[in-house]
HTML snippet that shows the backbone in 3Dmol.js (N, CA, C, O; Angstrom):
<script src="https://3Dmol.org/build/3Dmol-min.js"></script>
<div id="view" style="width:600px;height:400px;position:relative"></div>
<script>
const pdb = `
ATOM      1  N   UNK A   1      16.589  39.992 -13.002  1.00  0.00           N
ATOM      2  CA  UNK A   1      17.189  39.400 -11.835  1.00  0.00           C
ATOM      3  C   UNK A   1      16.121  38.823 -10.910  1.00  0.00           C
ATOM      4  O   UNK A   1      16.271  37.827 -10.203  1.00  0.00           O
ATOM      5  N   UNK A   2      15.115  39.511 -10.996  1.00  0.00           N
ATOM      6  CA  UNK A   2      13.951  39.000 -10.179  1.00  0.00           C
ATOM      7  C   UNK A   2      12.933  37.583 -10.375  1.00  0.00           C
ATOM      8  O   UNK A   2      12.123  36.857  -9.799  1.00  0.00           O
ATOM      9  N   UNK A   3      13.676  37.819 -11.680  1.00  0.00           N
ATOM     10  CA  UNK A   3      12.759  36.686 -12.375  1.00  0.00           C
ATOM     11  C   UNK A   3      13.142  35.285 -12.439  1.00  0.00           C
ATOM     12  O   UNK A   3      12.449  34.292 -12.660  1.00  0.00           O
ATOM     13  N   UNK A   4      14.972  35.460 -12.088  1.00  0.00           N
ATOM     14  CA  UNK A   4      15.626  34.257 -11.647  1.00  0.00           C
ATOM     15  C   UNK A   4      15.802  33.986 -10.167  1.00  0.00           C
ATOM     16  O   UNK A   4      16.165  32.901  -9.712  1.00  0.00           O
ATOM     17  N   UNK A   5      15.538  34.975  -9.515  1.00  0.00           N
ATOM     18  CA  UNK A   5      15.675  34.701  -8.142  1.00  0.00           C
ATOM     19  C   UNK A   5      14.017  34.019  -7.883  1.00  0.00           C
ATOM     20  O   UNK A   5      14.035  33.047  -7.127  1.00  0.00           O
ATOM     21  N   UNK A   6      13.061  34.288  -8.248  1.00  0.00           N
ATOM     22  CA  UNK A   6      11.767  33.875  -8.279  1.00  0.00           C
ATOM     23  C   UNK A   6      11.807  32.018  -8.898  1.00  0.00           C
ATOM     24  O   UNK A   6      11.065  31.204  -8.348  1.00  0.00           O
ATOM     25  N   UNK A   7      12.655  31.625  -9.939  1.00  0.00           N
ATOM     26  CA  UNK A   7      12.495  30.428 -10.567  1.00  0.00           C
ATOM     27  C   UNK A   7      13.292  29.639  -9.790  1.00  0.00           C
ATOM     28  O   UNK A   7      12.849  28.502  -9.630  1.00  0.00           O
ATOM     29  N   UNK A   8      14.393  29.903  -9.224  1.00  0.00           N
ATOM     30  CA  UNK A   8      14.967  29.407  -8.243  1.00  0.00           C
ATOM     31  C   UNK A   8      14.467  29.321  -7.024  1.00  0.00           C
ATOM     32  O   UNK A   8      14.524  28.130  -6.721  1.00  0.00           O
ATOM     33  N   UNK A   9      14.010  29.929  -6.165  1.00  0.00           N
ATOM     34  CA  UNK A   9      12.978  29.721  -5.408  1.00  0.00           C
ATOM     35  C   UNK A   9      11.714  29.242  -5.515  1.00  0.00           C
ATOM     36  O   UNK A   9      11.119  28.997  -4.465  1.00  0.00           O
ATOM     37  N   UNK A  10      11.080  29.024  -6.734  1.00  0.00           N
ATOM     38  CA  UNK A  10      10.147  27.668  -6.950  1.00  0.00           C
ATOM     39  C   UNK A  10      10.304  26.445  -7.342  1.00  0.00           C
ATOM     40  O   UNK A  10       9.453  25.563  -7.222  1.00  0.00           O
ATOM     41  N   UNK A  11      12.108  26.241  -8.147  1.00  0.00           N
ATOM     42  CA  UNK A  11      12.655  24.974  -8.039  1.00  0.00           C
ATOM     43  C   UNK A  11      12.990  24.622  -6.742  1.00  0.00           C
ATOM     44  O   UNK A  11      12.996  23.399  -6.603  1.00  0.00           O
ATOM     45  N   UNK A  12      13.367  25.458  -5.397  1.00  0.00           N
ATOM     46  CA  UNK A  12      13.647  24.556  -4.518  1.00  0.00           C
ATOM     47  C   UNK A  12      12.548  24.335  -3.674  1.00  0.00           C
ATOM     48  O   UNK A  12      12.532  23.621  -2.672  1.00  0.00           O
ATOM     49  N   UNK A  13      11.403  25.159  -4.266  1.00  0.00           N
ATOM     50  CA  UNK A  13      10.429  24.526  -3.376  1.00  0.00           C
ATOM     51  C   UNK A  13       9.751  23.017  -3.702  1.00  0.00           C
ATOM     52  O   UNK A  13       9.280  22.197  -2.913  1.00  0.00           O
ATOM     53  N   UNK A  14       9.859  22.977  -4.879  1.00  0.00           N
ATOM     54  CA  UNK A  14       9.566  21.879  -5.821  1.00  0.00           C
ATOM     55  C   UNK A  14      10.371  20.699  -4.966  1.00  0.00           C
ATOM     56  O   UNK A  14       9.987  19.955  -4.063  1.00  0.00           O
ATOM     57  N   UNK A  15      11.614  20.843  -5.616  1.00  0.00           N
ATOM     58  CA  UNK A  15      12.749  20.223  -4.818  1.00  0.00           C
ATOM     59  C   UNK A  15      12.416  19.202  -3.174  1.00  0.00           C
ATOM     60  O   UNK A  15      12.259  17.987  -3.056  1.00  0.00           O
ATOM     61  N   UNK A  16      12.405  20.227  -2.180  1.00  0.00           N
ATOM     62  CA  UNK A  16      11.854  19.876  -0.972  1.00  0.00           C
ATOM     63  C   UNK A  16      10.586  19.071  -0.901  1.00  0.00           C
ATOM     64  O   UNK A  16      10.551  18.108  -0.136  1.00  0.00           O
ATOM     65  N   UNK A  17       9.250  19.471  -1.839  1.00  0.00           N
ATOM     66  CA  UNK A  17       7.858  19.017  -1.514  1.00  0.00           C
ATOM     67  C   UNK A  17       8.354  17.724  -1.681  1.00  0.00           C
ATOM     68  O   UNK A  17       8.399  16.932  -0.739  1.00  0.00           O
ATOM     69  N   UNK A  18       8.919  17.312  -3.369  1.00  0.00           N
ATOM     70  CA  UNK A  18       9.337  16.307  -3.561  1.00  0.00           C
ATOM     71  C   UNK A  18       9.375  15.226  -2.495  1.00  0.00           C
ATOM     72  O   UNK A  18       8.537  14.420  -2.091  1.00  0.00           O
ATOM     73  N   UNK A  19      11.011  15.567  -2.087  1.00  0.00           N
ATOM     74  CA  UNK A  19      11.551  14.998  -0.995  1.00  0.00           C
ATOM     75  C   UNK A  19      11.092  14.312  -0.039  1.00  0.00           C
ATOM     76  O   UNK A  19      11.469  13.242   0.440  1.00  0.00           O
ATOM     77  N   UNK A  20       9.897  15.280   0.320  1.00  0.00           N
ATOM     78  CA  UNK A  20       8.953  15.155   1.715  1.00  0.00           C
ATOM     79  C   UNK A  20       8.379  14.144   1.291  1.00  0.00           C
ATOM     80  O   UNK A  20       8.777  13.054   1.700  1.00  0.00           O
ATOM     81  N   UNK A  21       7.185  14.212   0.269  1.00  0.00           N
ATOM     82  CA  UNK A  21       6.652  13.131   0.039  1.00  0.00           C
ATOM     83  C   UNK A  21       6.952  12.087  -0.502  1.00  0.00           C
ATOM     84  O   UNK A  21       5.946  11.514  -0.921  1.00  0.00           O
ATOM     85  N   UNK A  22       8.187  11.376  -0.761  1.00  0.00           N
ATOM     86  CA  UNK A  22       8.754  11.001  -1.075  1.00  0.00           C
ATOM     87  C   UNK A  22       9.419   9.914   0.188  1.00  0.00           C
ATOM     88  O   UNK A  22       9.698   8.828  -0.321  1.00  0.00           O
ATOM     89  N   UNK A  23       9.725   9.966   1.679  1.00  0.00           N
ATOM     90  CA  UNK A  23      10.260   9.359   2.290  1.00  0.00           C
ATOM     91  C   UNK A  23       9.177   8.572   2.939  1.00  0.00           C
ATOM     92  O   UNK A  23       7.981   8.637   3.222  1.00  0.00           O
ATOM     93  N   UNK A  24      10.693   7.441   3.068  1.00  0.00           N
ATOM     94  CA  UNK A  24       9.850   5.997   3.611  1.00  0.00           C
ATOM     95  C   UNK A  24       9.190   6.432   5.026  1.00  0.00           C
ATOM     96  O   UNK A  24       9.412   7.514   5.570  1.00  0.00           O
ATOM     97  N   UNK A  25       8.426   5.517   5.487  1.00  0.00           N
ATOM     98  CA  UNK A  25       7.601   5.977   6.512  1.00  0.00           C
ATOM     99  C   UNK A  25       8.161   5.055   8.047  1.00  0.00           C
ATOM    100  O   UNK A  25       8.687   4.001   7.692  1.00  0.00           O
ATOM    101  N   UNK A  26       8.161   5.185   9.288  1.00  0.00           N
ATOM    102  CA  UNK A  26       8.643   4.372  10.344  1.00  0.00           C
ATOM    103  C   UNK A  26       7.756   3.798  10.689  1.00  0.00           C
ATOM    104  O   UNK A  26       6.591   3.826  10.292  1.00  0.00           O
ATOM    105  N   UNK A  27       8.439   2.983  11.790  1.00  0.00           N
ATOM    106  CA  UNK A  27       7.246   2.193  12.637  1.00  0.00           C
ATOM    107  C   UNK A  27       6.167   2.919  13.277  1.00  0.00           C
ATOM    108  O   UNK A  27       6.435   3.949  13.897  1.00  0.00           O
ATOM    109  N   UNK A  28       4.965   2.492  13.192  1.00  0.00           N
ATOM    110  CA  UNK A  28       3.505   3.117  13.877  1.00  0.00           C
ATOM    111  C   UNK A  28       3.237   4.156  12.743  1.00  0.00           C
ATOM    112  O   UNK A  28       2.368   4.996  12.976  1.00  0.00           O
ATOM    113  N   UNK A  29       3.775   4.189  11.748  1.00  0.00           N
ATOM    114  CA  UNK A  29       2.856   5.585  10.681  1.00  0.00           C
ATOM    115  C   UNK A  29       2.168   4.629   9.597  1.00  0.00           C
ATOM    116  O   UNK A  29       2.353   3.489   9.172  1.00  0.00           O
ATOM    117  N   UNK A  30       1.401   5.539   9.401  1.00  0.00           N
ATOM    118  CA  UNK A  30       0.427   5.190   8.041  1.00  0.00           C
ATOM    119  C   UNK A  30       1.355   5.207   7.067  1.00  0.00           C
ATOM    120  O   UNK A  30       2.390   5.842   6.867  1.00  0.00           O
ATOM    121  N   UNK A  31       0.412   3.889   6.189  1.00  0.00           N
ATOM    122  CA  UNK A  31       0.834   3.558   5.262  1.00  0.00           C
ATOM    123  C   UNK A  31      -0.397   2.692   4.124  1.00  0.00           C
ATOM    124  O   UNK A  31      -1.513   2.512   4.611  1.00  0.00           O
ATOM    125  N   UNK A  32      -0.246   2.386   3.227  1.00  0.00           N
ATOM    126  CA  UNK A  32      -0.500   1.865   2.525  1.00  0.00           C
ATOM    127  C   UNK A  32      -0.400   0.325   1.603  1.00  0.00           C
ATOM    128  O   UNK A  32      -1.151  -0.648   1.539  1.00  0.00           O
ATOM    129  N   UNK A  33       0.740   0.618   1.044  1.00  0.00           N
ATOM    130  CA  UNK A  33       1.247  -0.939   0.855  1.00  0.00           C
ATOM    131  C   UNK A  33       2.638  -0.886   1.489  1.00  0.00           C
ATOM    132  O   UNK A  33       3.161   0.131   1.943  1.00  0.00           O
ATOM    133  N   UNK A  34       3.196  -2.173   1.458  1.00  0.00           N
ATOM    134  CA  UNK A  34       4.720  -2.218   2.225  1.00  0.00           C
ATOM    135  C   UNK A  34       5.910  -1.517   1.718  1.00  0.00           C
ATOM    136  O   UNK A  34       6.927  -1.415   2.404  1.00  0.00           O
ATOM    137  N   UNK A  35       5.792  -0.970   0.377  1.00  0.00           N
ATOM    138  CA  UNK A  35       6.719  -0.089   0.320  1.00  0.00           C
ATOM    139  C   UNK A  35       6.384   1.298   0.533  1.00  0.00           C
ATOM    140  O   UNK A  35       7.030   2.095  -0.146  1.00  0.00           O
ATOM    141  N   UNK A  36       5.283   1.892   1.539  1.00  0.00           N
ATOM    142  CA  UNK A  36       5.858   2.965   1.865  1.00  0.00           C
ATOM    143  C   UNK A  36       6.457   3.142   3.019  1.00  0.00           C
ATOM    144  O   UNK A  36       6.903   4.175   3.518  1.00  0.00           O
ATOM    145  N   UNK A  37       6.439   2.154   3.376  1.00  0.00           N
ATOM    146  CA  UNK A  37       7.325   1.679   4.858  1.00  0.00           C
ATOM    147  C   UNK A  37       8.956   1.316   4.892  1.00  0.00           C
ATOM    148  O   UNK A  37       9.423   0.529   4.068  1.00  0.00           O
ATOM    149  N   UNK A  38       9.643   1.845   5.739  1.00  0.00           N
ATOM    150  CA  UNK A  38      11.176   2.091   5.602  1.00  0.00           C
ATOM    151  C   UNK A  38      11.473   0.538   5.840  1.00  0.00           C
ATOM    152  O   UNK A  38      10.755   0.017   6.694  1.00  0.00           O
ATOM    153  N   UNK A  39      12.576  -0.421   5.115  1.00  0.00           N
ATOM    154  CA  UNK A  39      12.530  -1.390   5.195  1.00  0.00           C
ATOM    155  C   UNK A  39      13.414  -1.814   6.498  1.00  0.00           C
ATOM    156  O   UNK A  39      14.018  -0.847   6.963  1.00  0.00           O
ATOM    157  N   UNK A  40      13.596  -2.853   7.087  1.00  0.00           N
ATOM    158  CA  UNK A  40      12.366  -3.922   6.953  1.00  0.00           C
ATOM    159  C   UNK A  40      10.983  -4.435   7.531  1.00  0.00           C
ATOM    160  O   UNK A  40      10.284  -5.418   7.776  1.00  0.00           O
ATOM    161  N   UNK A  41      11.135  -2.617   7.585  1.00  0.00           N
ATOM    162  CA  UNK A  41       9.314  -2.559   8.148  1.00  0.00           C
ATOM    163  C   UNK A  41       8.121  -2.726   6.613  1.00  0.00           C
ATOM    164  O   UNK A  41       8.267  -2.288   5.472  1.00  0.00           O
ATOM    165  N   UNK A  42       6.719  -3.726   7.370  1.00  0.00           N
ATOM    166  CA  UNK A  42       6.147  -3.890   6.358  1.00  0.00           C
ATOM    167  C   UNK A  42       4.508  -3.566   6.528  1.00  0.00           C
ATOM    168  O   UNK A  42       4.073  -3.771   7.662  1.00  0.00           O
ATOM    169  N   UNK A  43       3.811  -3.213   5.799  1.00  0.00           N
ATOM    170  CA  UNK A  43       2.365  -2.584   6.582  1.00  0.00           C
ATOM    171  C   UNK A  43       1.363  -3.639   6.871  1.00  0.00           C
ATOM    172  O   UNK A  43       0.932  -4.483   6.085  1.00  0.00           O
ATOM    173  N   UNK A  44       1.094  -3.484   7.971  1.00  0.00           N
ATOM    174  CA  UNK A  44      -0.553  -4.361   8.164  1.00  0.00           C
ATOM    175  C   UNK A  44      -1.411  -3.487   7.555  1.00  0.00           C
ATOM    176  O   UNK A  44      -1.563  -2.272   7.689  1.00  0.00           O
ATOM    177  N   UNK A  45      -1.959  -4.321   6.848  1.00  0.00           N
ATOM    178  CA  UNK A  45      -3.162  -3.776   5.959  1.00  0.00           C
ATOM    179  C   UNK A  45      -4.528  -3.812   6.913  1.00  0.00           C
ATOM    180  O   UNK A  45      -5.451  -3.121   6.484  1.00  0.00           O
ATOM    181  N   UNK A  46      -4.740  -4.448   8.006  1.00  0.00           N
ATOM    182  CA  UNK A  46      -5.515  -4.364   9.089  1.00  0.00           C
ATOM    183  C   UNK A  46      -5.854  -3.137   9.918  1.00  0.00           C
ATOM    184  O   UNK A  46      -7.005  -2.815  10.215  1.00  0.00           O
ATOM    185  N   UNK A  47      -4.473  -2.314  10.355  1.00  0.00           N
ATOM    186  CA  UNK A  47      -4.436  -1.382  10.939  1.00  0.00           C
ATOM    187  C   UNK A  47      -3.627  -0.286   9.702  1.00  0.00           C
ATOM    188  O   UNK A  47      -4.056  -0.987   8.785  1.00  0.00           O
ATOM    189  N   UNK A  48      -3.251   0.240   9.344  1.00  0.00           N
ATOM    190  CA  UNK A  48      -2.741   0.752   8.032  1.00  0.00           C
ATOM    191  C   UNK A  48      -1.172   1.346   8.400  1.00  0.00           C
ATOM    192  O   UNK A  48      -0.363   2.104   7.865  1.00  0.00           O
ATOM    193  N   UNK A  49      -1.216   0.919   9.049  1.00  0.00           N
ATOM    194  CA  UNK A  49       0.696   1.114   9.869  1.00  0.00           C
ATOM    195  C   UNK A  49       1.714   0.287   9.819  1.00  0.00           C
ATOM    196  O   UNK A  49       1.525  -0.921   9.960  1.00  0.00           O
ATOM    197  N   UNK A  50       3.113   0.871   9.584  1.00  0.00           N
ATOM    198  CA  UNK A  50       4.531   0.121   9.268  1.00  0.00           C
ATOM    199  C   UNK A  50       4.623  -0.768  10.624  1.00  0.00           C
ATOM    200  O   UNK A  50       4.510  -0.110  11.659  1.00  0.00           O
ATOM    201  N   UNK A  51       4.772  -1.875  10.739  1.00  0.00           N
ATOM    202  CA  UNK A  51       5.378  -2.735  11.713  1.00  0.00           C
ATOM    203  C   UNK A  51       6.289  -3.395  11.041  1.00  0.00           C
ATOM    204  O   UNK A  51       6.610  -3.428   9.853  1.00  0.00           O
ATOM    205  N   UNK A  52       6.878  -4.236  12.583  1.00  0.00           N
ATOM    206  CA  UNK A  52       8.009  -5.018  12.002  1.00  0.00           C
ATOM    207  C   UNK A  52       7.459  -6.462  12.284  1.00  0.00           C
ATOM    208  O   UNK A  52       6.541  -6.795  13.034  1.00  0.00           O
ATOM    209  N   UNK A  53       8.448  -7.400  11.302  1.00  0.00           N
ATOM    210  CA  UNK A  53       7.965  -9.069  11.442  1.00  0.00           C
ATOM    211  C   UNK A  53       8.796  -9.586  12.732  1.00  0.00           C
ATOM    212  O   UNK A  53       9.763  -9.079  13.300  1.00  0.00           O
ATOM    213  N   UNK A  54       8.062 -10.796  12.995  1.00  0.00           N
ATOM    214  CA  UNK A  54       9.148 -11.751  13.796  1.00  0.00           C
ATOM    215  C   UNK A  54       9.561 -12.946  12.941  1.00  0.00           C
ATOM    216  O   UNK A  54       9.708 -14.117  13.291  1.00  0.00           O
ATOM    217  N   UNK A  55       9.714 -12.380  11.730  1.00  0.00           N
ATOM    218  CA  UNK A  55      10.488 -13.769  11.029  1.00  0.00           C
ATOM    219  C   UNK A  55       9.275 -14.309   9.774  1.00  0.00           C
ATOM    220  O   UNK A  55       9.643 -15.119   8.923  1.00  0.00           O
ATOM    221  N   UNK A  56       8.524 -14.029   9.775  1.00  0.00           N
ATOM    222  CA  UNK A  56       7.184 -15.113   8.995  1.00  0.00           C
ATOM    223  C   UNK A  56       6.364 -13.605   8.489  1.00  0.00           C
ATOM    224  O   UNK A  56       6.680 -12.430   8.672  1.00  0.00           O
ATOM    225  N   UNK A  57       5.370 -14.136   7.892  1.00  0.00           N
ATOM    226  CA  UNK A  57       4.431 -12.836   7.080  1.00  0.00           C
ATOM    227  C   UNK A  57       2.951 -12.698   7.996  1.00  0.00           C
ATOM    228  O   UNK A  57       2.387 -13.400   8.836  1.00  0.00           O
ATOM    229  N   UNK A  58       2.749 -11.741   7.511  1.00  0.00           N
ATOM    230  CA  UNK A  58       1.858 -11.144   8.759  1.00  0.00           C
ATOM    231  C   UNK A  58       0.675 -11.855   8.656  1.00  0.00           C
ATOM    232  O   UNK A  58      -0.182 -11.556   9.488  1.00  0.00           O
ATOM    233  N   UNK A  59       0.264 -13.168   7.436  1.00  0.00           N
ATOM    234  CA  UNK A  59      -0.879 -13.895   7.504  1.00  0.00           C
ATOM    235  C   UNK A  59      -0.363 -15.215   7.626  1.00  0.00           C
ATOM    236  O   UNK A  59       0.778 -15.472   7.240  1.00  0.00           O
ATOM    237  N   UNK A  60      -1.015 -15.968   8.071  1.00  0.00           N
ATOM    238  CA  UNK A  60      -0.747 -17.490   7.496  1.00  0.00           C
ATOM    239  C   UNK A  60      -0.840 -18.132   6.142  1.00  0.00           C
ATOM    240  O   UNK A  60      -1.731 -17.801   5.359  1.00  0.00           O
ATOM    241  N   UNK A  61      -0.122 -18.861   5.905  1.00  0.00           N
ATOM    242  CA  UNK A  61      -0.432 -19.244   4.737  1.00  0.00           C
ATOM    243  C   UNK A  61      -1.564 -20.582   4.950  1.00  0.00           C
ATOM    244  O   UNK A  61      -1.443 -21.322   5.927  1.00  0.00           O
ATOM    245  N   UNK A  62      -2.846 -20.827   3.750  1.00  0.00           N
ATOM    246  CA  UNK A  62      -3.360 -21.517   3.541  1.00  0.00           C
ATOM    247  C   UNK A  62      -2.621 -23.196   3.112  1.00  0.00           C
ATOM    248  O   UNK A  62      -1.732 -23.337   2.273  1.00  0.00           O
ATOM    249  N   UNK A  63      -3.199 -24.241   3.854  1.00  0.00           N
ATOM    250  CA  UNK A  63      -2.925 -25.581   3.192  1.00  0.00           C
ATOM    251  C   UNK A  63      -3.576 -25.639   1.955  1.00  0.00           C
ATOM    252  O   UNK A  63      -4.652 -25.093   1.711  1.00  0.00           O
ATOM    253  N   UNK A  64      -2.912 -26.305   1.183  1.00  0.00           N
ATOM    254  CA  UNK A  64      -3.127 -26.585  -0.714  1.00  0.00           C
ATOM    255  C   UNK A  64      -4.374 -27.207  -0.021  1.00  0.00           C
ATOM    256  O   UNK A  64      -4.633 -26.260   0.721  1.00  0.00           O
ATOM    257  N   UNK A  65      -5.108 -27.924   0.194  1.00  0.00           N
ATOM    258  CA  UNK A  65      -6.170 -29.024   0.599  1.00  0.00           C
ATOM    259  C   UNK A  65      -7.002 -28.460   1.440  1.00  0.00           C
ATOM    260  O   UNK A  65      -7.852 -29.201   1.933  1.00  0.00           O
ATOM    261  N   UNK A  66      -6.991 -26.662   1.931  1.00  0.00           N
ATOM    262  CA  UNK A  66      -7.773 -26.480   2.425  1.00  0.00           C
ATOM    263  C   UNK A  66      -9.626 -26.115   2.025  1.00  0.00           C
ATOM    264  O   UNK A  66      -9.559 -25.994   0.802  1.00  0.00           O
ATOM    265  N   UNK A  67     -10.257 -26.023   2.184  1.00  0.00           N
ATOM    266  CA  UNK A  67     -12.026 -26.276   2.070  1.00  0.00           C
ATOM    267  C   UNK A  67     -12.258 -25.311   1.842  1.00  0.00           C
ATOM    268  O   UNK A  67     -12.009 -24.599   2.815  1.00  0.00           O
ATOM    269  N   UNK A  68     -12.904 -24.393   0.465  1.00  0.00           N
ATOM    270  CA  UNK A  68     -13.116 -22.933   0.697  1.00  0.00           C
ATOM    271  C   UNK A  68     -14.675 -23.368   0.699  1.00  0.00           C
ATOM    272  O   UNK A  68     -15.365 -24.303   0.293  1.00  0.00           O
ATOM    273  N   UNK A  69     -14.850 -21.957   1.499  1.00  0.00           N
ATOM    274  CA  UNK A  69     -16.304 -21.539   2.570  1.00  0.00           C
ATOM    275  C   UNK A  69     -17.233 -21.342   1.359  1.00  0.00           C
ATOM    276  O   UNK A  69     -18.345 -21.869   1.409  1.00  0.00           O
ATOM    277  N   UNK A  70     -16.884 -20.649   0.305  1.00  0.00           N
ATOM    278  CA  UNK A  70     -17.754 -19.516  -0.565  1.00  0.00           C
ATOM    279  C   UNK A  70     -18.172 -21.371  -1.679  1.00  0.00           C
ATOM    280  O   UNK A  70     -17.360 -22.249  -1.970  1.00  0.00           O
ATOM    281  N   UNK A  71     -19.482 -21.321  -1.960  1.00  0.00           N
ATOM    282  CA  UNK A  71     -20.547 -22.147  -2.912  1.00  0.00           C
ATOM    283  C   UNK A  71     -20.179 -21.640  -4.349  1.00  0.00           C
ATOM    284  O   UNK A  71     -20.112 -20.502  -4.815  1.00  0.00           O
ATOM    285  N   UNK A  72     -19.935 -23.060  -4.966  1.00  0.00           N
ATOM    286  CA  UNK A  72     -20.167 -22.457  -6.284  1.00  0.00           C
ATOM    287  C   UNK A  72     -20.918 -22.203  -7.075  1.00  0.00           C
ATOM    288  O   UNK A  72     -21.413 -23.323  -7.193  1.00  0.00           O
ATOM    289  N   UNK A  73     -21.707 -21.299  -8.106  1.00  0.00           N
ATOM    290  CA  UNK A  73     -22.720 -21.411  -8.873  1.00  0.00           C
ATOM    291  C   UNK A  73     -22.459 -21.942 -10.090  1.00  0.00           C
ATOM    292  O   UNK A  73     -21.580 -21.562 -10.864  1.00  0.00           O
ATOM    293  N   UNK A  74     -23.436 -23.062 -10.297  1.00  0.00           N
ATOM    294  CA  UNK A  74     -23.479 -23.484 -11.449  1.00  0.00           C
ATOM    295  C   UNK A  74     -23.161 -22.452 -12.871  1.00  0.00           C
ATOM    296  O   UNK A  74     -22.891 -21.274 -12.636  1.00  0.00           O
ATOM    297  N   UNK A  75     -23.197 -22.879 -14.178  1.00  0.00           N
ATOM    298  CA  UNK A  75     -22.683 -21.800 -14.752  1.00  0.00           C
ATOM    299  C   UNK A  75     -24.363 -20.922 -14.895  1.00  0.00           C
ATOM    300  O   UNK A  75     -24.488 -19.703 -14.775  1.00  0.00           O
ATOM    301  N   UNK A  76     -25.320 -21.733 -15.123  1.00  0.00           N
ATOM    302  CA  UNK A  76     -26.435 -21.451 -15.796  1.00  0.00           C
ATOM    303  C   UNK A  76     -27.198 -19.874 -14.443  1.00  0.00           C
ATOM    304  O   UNK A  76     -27.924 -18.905 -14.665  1.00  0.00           O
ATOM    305  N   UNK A  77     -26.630 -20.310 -13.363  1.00  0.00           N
ATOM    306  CA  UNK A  77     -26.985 -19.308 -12.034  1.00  0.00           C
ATOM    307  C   UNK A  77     -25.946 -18.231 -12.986  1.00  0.00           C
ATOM    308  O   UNK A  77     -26.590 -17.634 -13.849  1.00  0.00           O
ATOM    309  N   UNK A  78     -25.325 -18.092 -12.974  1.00  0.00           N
ATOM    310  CA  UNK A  78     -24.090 -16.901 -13.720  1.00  0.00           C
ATOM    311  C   UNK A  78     -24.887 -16.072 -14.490  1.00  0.00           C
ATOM    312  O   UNK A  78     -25.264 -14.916 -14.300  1.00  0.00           O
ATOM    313  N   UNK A  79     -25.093 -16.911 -15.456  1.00  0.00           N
ATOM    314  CA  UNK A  79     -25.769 -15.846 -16.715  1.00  0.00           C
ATOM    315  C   UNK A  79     -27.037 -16.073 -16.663  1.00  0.00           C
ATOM    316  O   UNK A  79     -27.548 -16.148 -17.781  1.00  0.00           O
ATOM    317  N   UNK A  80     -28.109 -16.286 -15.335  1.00  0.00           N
ATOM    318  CA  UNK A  80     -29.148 -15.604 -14.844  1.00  0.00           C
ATOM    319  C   UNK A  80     -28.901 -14.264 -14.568  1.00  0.00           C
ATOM    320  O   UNK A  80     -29.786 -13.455 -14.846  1.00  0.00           O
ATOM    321  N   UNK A  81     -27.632 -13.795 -13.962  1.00  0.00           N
ATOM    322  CA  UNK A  81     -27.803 -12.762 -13.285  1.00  0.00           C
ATOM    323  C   UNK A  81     -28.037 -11.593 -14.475  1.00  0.00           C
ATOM    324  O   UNK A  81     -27.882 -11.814 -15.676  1.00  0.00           O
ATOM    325  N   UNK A  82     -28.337 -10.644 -14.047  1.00  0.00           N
ATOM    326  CA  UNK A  82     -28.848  -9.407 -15.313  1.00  0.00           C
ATOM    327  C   UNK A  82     -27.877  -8.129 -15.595  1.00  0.00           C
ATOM    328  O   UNK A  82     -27.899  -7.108 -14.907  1.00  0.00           O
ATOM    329  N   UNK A  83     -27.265  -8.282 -16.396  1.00  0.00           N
ATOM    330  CA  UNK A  83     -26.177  -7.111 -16.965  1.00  0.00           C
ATOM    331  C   UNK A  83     -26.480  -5.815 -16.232  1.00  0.00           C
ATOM    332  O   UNK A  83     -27.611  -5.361 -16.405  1.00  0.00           O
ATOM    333  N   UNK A  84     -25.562  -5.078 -15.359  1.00  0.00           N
ATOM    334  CA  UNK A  84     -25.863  -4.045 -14.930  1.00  0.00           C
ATOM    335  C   UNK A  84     -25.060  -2.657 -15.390  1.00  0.00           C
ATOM    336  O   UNK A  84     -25.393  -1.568 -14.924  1.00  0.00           O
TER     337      UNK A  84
END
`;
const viewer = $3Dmol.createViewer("view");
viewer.addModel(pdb, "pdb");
viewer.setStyle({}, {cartoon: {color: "spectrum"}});
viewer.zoomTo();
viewer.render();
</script>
């Protein structure tokens, strides 16, 4: 009898931890990516917390035609570099 009252009481502890870790998160809590955030809250990856949008995504989007900053290396600079 002890031995089922014991397995039952570590399935519901199981049960609960589950649960816990398991729920979506609110506005102002940590988070990670946007689904651990209760919808239609979504995370800034800046500050690591659920906020909400005003309609648009939390970056801008780039113009197709915009200028990237970063130089390219030729290929021959590439396989200078030394296998690490």
């Amino acid at each position: 009898m002890k031995t089922l009252l014991l397995s039952i009481s570590l399935l519901l502890a199981a049960i609960v931890t589950f649960q816990i870790a398991g729920c979506k998160q609110g506005e102002g809590e940590r988070c990670q990516v946007s689904d651990d955030c209760t919808p239609p809250l979504v995370c800034n990856k800046a500050k690591n917390t659920c906020q909400g949008t005003s309609g648009g995504d939390l970056d801008a989007p780039l113009p197709i035609d915009a200028p990237i900053d970063m130089p390219v290396l030729p290929d021959a600079a590439i396989d200078a570099v030394p296998a690490g």
